[in-house]
TIKOL-590201 format. One record per residue (C-alpha): residue in three letters; x, y, z. Coordinates in Angstrom, 3 decimals, always signed. Last residue first. Example, Ala and Ser with C-alpha at 12.3 -4.5 7.8 and 13.67 -1.06 7.14 Angstrom:
% TIKOL-590201
[site 'SER',[+13.670,-1.060,+7.140]]
[site 'ALA',[+12.300,-4.500,+7.800]]
//
This chain:
% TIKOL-590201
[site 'UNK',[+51.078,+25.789,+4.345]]
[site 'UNK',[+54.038,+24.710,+6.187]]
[site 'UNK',[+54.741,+21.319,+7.352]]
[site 'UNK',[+57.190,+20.484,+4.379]]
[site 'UNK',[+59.426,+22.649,+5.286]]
[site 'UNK',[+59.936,+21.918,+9.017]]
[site 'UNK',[+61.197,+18.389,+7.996]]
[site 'UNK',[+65.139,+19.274,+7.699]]
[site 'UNK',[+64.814,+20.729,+11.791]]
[site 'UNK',[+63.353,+17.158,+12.986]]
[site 'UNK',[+66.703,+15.658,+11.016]]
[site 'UNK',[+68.762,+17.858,+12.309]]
[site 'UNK',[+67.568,+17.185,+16.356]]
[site 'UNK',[+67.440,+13.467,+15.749]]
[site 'UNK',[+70.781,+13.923,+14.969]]
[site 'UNK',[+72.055,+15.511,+17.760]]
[site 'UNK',[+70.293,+13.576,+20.020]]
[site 'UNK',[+72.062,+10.351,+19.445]]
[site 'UNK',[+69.156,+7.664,+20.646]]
[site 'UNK',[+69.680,+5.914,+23.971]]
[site 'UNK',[+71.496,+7.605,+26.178]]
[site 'UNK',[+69.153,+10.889,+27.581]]
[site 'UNK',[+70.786,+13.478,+29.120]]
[site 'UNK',[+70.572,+14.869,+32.280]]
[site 'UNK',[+73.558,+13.465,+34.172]]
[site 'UNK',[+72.650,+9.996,+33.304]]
[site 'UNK',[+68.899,+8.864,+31.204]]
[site 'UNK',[+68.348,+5.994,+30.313]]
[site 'UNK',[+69.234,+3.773,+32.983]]
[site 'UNK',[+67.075,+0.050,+32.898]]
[site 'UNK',[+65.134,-1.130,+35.572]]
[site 'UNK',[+61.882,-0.694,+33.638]]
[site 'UNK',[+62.563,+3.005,+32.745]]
[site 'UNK',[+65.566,+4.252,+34.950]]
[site 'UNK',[+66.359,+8.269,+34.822]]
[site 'UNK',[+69.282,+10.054,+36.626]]
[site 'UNK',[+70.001,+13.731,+36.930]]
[site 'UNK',[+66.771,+15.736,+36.724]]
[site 'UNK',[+66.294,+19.391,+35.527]]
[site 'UNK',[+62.765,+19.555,+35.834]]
[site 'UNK',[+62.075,+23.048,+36.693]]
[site 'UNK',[+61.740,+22.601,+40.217]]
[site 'UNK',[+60.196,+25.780,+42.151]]
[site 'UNK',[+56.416,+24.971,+42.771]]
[site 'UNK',[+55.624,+21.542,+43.024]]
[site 'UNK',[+59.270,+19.458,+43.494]]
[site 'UNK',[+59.961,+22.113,+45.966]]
[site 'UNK',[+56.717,+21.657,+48.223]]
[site 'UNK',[+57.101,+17.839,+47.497]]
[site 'UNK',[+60.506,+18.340,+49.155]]
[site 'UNK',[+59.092,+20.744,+51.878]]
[site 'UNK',[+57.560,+17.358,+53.327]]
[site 'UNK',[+60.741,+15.481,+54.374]]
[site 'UNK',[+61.468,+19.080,+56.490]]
[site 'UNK',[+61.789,+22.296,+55.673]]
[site 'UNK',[+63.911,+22.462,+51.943]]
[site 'UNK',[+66.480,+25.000,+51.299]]
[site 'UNK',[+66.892,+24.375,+47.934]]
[site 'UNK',[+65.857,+22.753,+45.501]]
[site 'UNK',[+65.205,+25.655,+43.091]]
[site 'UNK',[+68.751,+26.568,+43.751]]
[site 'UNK',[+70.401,+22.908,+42.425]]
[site 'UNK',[+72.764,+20.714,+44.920]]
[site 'UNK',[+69.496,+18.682,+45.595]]
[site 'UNK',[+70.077,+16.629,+42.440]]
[site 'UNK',[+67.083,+14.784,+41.459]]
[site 'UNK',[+66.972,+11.103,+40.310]]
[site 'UNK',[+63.888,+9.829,+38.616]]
[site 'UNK',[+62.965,+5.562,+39.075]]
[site 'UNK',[+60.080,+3.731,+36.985]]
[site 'UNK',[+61.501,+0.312,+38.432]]
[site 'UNK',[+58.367,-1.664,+38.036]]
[site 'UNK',[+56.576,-2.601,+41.168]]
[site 'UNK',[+57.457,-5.194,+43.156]]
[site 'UNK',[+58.516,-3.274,+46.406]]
[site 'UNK',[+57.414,+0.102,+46.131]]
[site 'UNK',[+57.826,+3.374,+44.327]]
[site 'UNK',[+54.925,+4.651,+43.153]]
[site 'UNK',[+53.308,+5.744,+39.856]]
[site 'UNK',[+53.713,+2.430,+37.978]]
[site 'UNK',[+53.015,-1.267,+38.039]]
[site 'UNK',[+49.663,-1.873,+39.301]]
[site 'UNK',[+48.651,+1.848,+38.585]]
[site 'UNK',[+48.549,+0.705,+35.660]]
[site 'UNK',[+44.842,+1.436,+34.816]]
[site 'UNK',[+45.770,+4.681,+32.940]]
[site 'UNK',[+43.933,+7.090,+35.642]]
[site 'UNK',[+45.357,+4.737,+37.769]]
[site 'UNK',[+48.876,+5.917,+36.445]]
[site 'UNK',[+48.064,+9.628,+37.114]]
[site 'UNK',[+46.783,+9.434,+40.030]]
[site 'UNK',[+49.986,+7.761,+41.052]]
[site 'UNK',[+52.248,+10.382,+39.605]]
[site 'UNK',[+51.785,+13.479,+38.494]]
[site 'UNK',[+48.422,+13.780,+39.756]]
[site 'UNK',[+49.317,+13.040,+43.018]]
[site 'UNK',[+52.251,+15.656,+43.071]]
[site 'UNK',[+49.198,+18.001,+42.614]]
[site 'UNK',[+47.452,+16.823,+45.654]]
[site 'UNK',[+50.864,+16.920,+47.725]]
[site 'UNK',[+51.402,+20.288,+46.993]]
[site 'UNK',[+47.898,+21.393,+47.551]]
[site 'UNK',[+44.825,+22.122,+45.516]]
[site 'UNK',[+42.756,+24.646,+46.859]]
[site 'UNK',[+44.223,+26.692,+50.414]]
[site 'UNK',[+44.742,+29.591,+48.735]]
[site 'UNK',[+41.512,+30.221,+47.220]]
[site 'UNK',[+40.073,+32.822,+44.526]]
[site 'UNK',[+43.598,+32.075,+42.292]]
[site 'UNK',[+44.442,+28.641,+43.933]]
[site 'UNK',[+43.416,+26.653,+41.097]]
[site 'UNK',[+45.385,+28.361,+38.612]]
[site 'UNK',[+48.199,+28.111,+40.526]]
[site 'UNK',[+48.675,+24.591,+41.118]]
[site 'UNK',[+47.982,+23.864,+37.485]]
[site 'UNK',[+50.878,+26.161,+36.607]]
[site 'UNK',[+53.276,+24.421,+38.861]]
[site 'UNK',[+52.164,+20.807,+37.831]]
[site 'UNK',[+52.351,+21.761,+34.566]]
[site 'UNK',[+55.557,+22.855,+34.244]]
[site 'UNK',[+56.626,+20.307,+35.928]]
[site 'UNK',[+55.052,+18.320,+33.459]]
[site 'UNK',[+57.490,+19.185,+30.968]]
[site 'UNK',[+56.403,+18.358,+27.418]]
[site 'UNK',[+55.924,+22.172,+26.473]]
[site 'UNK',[+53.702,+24.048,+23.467]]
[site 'UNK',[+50.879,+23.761,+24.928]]
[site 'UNK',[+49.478,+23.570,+21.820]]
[site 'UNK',[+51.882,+21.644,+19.144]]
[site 'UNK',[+53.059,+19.690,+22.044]]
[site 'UNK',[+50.754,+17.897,+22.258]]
[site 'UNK',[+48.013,+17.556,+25.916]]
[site 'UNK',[+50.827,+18.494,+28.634]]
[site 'UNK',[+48.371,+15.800,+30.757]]
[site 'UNK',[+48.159,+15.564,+34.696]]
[site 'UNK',[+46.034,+12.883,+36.282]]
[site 'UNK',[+42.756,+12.498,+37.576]]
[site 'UNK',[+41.364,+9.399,+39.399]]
[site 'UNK',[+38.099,+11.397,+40.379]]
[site 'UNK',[+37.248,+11.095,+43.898]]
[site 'UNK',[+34.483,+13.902,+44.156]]
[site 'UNK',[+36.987,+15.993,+45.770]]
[site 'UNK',[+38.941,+16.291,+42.811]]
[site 'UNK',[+36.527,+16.636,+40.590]]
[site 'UNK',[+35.197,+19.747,+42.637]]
[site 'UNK',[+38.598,+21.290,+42.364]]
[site 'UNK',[+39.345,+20.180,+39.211]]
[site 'UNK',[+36.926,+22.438,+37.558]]
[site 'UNK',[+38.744,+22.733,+34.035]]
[site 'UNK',[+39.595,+25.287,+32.775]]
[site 'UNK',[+38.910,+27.326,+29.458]]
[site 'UNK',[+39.271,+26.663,+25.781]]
[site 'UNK',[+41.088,+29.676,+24.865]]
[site 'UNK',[+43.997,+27.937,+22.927]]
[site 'UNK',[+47.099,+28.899,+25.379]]
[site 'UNK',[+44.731,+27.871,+28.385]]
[site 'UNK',[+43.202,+24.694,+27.640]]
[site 'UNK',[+46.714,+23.945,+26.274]]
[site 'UNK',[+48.540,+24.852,+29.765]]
[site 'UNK',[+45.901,+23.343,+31.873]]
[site 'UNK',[+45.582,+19.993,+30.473]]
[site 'UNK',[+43.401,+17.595,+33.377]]
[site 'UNK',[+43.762,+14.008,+32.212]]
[site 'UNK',[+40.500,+12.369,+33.409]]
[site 'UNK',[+39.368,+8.800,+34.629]]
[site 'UNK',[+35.636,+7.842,+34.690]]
[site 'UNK',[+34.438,+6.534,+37.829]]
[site 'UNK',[+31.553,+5.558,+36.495]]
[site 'UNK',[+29.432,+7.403,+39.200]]
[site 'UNK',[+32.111,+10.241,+39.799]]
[site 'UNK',[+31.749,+10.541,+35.607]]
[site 'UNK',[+28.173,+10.850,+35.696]]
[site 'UNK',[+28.049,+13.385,+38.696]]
[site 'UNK',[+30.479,+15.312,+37.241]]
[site 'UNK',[+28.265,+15.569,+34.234]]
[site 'UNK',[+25.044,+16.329,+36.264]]
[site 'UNK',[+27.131,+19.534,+38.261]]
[site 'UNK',[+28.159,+20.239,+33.935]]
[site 'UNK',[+31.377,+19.666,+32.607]]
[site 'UNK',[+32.842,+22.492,+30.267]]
[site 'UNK',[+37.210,+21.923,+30.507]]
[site 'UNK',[+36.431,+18.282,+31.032]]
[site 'UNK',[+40.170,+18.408,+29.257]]
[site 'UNK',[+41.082,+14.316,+28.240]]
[site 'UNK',[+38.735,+11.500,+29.184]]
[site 'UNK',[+40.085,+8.559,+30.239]]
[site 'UNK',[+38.010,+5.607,+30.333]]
[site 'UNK',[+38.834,+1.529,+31.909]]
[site 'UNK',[+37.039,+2.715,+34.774]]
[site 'UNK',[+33.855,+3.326,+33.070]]
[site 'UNK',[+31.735,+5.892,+30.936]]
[site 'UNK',[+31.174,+4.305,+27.246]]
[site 'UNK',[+26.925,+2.907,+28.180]]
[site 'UNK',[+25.622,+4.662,+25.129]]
[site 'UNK',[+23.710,+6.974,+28.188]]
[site 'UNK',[+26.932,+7.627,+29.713]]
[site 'UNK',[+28.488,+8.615,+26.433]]
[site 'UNK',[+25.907,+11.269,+25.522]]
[site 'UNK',[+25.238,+13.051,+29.016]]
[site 'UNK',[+29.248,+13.438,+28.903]]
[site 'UNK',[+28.754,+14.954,+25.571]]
[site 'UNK',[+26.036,+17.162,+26.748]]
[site 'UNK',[+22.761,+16.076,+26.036]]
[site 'UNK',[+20.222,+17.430,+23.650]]
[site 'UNK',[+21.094,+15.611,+20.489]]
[site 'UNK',[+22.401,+18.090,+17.989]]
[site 'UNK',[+21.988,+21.387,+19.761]]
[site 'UNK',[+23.142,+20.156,+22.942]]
[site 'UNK',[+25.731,+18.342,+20.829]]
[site 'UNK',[+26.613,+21.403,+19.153]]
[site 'UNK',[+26.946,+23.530,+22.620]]
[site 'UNK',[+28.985,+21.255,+24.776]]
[site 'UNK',[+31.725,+20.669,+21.442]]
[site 'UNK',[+31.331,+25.166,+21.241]]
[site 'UNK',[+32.136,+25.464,+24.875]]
[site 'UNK',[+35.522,+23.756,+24.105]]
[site 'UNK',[+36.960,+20.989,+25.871]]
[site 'UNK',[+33.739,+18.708,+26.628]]
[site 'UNK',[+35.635,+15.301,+26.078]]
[site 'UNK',[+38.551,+14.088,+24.347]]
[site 'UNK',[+38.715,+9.712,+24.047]]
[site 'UNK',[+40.901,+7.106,+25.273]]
[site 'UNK',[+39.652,+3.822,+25.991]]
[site 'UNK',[+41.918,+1.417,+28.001]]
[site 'UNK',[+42.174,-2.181,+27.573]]
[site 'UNK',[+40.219,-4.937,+28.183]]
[site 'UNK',[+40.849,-7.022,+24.852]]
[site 'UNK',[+37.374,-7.250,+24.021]]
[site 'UNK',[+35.768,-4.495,+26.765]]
[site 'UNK',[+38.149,-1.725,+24.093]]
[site 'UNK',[+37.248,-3.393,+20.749]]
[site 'UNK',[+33.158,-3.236,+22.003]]
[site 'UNK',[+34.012,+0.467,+23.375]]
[site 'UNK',[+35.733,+1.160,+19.516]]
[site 'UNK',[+32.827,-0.230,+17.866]]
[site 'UNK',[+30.076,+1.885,+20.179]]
[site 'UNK',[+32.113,+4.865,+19.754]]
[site 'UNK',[+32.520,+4.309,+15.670]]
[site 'UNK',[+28.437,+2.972,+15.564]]
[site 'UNK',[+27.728,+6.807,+17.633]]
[site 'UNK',[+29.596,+8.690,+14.789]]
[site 'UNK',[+32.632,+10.099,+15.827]]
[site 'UNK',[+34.756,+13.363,+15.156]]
[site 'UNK',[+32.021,+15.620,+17.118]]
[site 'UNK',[+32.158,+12.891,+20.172]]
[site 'UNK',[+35.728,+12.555,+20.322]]
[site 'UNK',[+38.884,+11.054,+18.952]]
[site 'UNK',[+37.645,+6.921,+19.306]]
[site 'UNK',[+41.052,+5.996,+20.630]]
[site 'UNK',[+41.421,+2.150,+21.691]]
[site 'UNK',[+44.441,+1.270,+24.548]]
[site 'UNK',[+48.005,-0.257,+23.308]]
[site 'UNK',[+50.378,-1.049,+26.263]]
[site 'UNK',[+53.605,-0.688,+25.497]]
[site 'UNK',[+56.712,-1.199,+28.187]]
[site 'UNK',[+57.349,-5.081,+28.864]]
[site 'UNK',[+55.031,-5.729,+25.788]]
[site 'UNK',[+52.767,-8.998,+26.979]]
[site 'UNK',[+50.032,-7.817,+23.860]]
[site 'UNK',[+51.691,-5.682,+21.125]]
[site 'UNK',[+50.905,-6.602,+18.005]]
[site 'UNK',[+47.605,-7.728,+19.094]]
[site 'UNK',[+46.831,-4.480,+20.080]]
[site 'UNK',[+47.979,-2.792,+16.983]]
[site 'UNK',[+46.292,-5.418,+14.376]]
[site 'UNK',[+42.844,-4.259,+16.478]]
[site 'UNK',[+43.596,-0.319,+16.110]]
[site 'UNK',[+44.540,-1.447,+12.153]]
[site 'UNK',[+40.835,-3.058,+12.352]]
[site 'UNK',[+38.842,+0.203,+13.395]]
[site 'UNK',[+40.916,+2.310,+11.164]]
[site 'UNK',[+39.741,+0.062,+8.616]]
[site 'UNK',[+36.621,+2.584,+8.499]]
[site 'UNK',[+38.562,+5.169,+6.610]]
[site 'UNK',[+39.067,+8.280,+7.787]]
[site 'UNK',[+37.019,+11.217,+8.637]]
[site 'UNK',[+34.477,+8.534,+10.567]]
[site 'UNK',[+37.292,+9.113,+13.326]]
[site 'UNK',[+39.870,+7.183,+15.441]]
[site 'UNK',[+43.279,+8.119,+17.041]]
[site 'UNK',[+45.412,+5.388,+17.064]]
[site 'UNK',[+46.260,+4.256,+20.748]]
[site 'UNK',[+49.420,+4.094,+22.672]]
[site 'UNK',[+50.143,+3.788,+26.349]]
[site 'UNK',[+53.683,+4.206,+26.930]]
[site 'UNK',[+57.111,+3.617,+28.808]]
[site 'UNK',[+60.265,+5.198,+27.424]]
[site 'UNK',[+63.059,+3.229,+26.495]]
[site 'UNK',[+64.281,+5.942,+23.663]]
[site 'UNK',[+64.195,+2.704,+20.891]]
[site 'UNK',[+61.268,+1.042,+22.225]]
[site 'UNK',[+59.152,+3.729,+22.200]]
[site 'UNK',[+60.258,+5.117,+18.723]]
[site 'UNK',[+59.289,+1.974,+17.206]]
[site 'UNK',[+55.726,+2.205,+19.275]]
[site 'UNK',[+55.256,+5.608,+17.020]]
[site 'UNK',[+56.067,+4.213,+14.396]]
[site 'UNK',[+53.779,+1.375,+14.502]]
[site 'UNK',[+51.181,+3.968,+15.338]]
[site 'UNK',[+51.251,+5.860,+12.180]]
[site 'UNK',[+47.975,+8.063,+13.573]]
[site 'UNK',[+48.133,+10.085,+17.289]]
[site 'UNK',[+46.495,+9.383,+20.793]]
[site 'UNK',[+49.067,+9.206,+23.417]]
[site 'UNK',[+49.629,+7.964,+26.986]]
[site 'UNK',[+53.056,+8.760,+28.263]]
[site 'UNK',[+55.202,+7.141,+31.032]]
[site 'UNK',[+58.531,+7.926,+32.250]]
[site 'UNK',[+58.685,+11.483,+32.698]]
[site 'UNK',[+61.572,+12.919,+34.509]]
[site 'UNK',[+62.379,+15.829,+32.279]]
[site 'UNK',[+64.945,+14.357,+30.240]]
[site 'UNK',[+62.859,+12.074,+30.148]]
[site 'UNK',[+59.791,+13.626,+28.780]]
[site 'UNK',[+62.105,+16.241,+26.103]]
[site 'UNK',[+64.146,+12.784,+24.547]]
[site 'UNK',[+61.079,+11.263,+24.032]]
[site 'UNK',[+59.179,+14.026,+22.350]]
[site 'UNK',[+62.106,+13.963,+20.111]]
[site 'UNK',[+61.657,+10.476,+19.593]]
[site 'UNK',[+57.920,+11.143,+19.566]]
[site 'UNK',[+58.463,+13.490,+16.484]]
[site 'UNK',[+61.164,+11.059,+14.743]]
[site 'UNK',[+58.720,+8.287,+14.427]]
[site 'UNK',[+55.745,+10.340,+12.916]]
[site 'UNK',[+57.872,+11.517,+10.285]]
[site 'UNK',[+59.025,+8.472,+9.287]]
[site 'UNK',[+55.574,+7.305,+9.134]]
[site 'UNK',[+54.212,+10.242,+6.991]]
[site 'UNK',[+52.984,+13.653,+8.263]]
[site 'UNK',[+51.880,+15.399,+5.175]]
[site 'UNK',[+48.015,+15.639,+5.464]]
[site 'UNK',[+48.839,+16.810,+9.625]]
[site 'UNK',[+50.147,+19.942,+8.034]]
[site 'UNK',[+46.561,+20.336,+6.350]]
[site 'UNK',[+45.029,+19.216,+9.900]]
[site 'UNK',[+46.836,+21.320,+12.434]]
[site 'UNK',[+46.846,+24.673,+10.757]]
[site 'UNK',[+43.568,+26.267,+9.183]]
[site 'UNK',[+40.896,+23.818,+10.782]]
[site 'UNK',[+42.609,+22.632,+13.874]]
[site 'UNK',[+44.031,+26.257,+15.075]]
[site 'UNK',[+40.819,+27.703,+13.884]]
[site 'UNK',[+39.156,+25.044,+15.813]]
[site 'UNK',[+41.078,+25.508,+19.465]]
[site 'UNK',[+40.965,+29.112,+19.381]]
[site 'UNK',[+44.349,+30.965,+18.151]]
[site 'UNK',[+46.982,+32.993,+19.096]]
[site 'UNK',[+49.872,+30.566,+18.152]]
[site 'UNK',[+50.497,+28.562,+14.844]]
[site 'UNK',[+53.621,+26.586,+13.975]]
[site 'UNK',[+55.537,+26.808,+17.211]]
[site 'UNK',[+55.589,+23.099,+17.831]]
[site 'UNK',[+53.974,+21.381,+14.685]]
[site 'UNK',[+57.037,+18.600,+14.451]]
[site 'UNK',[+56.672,+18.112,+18.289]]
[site 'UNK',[+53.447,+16.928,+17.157]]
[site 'UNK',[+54.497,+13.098,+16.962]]
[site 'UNK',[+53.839,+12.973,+21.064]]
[site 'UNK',[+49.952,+13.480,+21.022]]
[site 'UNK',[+49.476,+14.126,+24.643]]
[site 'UNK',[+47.500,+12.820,+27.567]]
[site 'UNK',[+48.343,+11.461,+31.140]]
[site 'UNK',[+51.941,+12.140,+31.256]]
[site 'UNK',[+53.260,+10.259,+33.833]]
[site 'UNK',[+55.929,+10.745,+36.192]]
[site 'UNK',[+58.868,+8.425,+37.188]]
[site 'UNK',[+57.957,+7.702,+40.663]]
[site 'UNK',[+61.140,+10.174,+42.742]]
[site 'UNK',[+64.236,+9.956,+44.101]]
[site 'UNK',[+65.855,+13.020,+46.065]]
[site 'UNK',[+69.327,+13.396,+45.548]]
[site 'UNK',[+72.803,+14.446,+47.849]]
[site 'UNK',[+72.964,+11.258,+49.661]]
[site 'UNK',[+71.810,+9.195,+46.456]]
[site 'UNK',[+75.400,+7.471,+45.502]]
[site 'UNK',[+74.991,+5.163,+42.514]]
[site 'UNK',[+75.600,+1.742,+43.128]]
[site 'UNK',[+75.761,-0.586,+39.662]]
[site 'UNK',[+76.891,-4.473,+39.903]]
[site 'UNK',[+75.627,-5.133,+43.091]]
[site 'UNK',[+76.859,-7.012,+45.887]]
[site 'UNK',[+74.443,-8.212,+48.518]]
[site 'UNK',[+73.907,-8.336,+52.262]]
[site 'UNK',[+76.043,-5.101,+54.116]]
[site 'UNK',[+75.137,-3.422,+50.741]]
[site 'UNK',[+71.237,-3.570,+51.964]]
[site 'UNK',[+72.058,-1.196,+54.619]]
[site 'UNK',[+68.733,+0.240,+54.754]]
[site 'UNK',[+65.903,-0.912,+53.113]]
[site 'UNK',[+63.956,-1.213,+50.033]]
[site 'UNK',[+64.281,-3.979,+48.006]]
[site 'UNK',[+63.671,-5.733,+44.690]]
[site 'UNK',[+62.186,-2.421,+42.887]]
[site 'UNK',[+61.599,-4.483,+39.356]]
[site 'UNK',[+63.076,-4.254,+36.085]]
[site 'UNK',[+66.025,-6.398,+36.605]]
[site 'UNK',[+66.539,-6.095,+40.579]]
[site 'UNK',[+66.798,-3.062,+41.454]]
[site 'UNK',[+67.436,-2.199,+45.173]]
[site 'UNK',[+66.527,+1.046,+46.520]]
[site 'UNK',[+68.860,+1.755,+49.793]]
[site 'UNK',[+67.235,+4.524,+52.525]]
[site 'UNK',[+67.896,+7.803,+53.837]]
[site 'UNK',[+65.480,+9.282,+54.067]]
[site 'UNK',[+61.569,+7.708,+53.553]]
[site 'UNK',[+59.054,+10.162,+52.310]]
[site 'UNK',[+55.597,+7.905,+53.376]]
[site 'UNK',[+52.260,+8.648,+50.949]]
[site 'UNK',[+50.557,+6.500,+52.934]]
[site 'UNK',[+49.228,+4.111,+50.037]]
[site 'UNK',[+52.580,+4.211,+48.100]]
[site 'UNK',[+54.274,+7.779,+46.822]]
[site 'UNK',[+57.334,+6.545,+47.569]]
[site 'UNK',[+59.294,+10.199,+48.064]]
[site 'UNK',[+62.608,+8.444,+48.511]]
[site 'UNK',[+64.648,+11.426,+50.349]]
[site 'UNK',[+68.171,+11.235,+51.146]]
[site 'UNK',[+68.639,+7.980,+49.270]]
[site 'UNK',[+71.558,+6.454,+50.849]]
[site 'UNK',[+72.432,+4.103,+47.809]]
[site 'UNK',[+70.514,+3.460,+44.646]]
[site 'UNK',[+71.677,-0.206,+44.061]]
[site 'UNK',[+71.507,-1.859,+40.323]]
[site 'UNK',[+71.365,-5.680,+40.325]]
//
């Protein structure tokens, strides 16, 4: 058993949203055993780690990325979503091989929790490696191989292979990725729903985050793409949809109906053009929505503090009282796991749950002052920048005094930096 001591502030994040202080967090294997206080006066632990001084914190979850692209960080800026695709992202994607593949989400890895986030749901290719490099960092994940008629049609039975790989994982769960609308042909999104309702597991797709995607399917079929996958019957609870950056008052509508998740991706909606996404009205429609970094090849940043802060901003530009701290915290955190459908295990810290667990140091500036339980969250929101002390994954610590324990960083660093070459074109 592993005993976070005195916590000054345990922002739970359960049903009521309660900030307890100064409570005990037992651990008990990979499961929050107890929370109390006291609890030392009634067990003996073999790990206490003093939380006077610290807030503790749901590990957070990233609702949408493409971890491998660390390797295509930096390696075109100042341009629209397809010219970036079209003359950069896809010929250096041609070269990414398995190895490759592995090291980017280790490094990805390494930036999430050293940043406090514990849980990542990516669409990519090499999938195997990608789950290797899960398991090795001990970082949580939902991971799905991104699907398109571009490739070849046993896509459809590798994304099978990778589910059944996987089923009972303690930290994998493997979802079905048709890539989008203008990448798919209606049999692929049909196939990939059947695959998804099969094994009931989550479906993963990008919608409506360019004008131009809203504009060739009007063209095309005369229905927006939301308009499109409703009427194939694809809209659920079991669907995130990544951007909504161009949703129509009907396609809201739709996806309150469904009850469609989304991952809302300010920074790369932003840094490629695309636009922004109304959150505002999805939010108060009831939308499950959770934050996404989207890769890291356009945003070009894992942190999601960084994108809590900036998609508190945004929102707030015509009204200050949109969006607040605690609705953004939401996001990065429970709304964010149900979003993912694991909201069952993750996103909050109670009893029974998995031991997702972030440690902050409140002997840092942007912590401080704080005014009241409440000013924590206000912190956390707008002034944090992510430099957390302690990280547990499934009861286990892999992350202490900042740095993550489980791969040698160094390394992976050198041997990112030797593969540069290769990527450009």
């Amino acid at each position: 058993m592993k005993l976070l001591k005195n916590v000054r502030f345990l922002v739970t994040q359960n049903e009521e949203r309660e900030i307890k202080e100064h409570v005990d967090v037992l651990i008990h294997e990979d499961k929050i055993y107890e929370i109390g206080r006291g609890l030392t006066d009634f067990i003996n632990p073999e790990e206490v780690i003093d939380c006077s001084e610290k807030v503790v914190i749901p590990g957070l979850v990233n609702a949408h990325t493409h971890s491998s692209m660390t390797l295509l960080r930096g390696i075109s800026d100042n341009t629209n979503l397809q010219e970036w695709l079209e003359s950069y992202i896809f010929p250096a994607e041609e070269d990414i091989e398995e190895t490759d593949a592995y090291l980017g989400t280790v490094l990805a890895s390494i930036e999430m929790l050293e940043t406090g986030t514990t849980t990542f749901n990516d669409m990519y290719f090499h999938m195997e490696s990608v789950a290797d490099a899960v398991e090795d960092t001990g970082i949580r994940a939902v991971l799905s191989k991104g699907l398109t008629d571009i490739e070849d049609k046993a896509d459809m039975y590798g994304a099978e292979d990778l589910i059944r790989e996987y089923a009972g994982h303690d930290t994998i769960d493997i979802g079905v990725a048709p890539h989008s609308v203008y990448t798919c042909s209606e049999d692929l999104l049909l196939n990939a729903k059947e695959l998804a309702e099969k094994y009931d597991t989550l479906y993963h797709i990008h919608l409506s985050e360019t004008e131009k995607e809203n504009n060739d399917m009007l063209e095309e079929r005369g229905m927006t793409p939301t308009e499109y996958l409703d009427e194939l019957g694809i809209l659920d609870e079991k669907v995130i949809a990544a951007h909504g950056t161009h949703l129509t008052e009907d396609d809201m509508l739709r996806l309150q109906r469904t009850k469609t998740g989304l991952a809302h991706n300010p920074a790369a909606n932003m840094k490629l053009g695309s636009g922004r996404a109304d959150i505002i009205e999805l939010e108060e429609r009831g939308l499950d929505i959770g934050l996404g970094t989207d890769g890291p090849a356009s945003n070009n940043s894992l942190n999601i503090f960084d994108e809590a802060k900036l998609s508190a901003l945004i929102h707030k530009e015509q009204d200050p009282e949109a969006l607040t701290e605690q609705e953004i915290f939401d996001m990065m955190t429970i709304k964010g796991a149900k979003a993912l459908n694991i909201d069952d295990r993750v996103g909050s810290i109670e009893e029974g749950k998995k031991a997702d667990l972030v440690t902050i140091d409140l002997k840092q500036p942007s912590m401080r002052p704080f005014y009241r339980a409440r000013g924590v969250v206000s912190n956390l929101v707008y002034s944090f920048d992510g430099d957390v002390s302690e990280v547990y994954v499934n009861g286990e610590k892999v992350v202490e005094d900042g740095v993550l324990q489980t791969v040698d960083r160094e390394e992976v660093f050198k041997a990112v930096q030797s593969r540069v070459g290769k990527f450009e074109h």
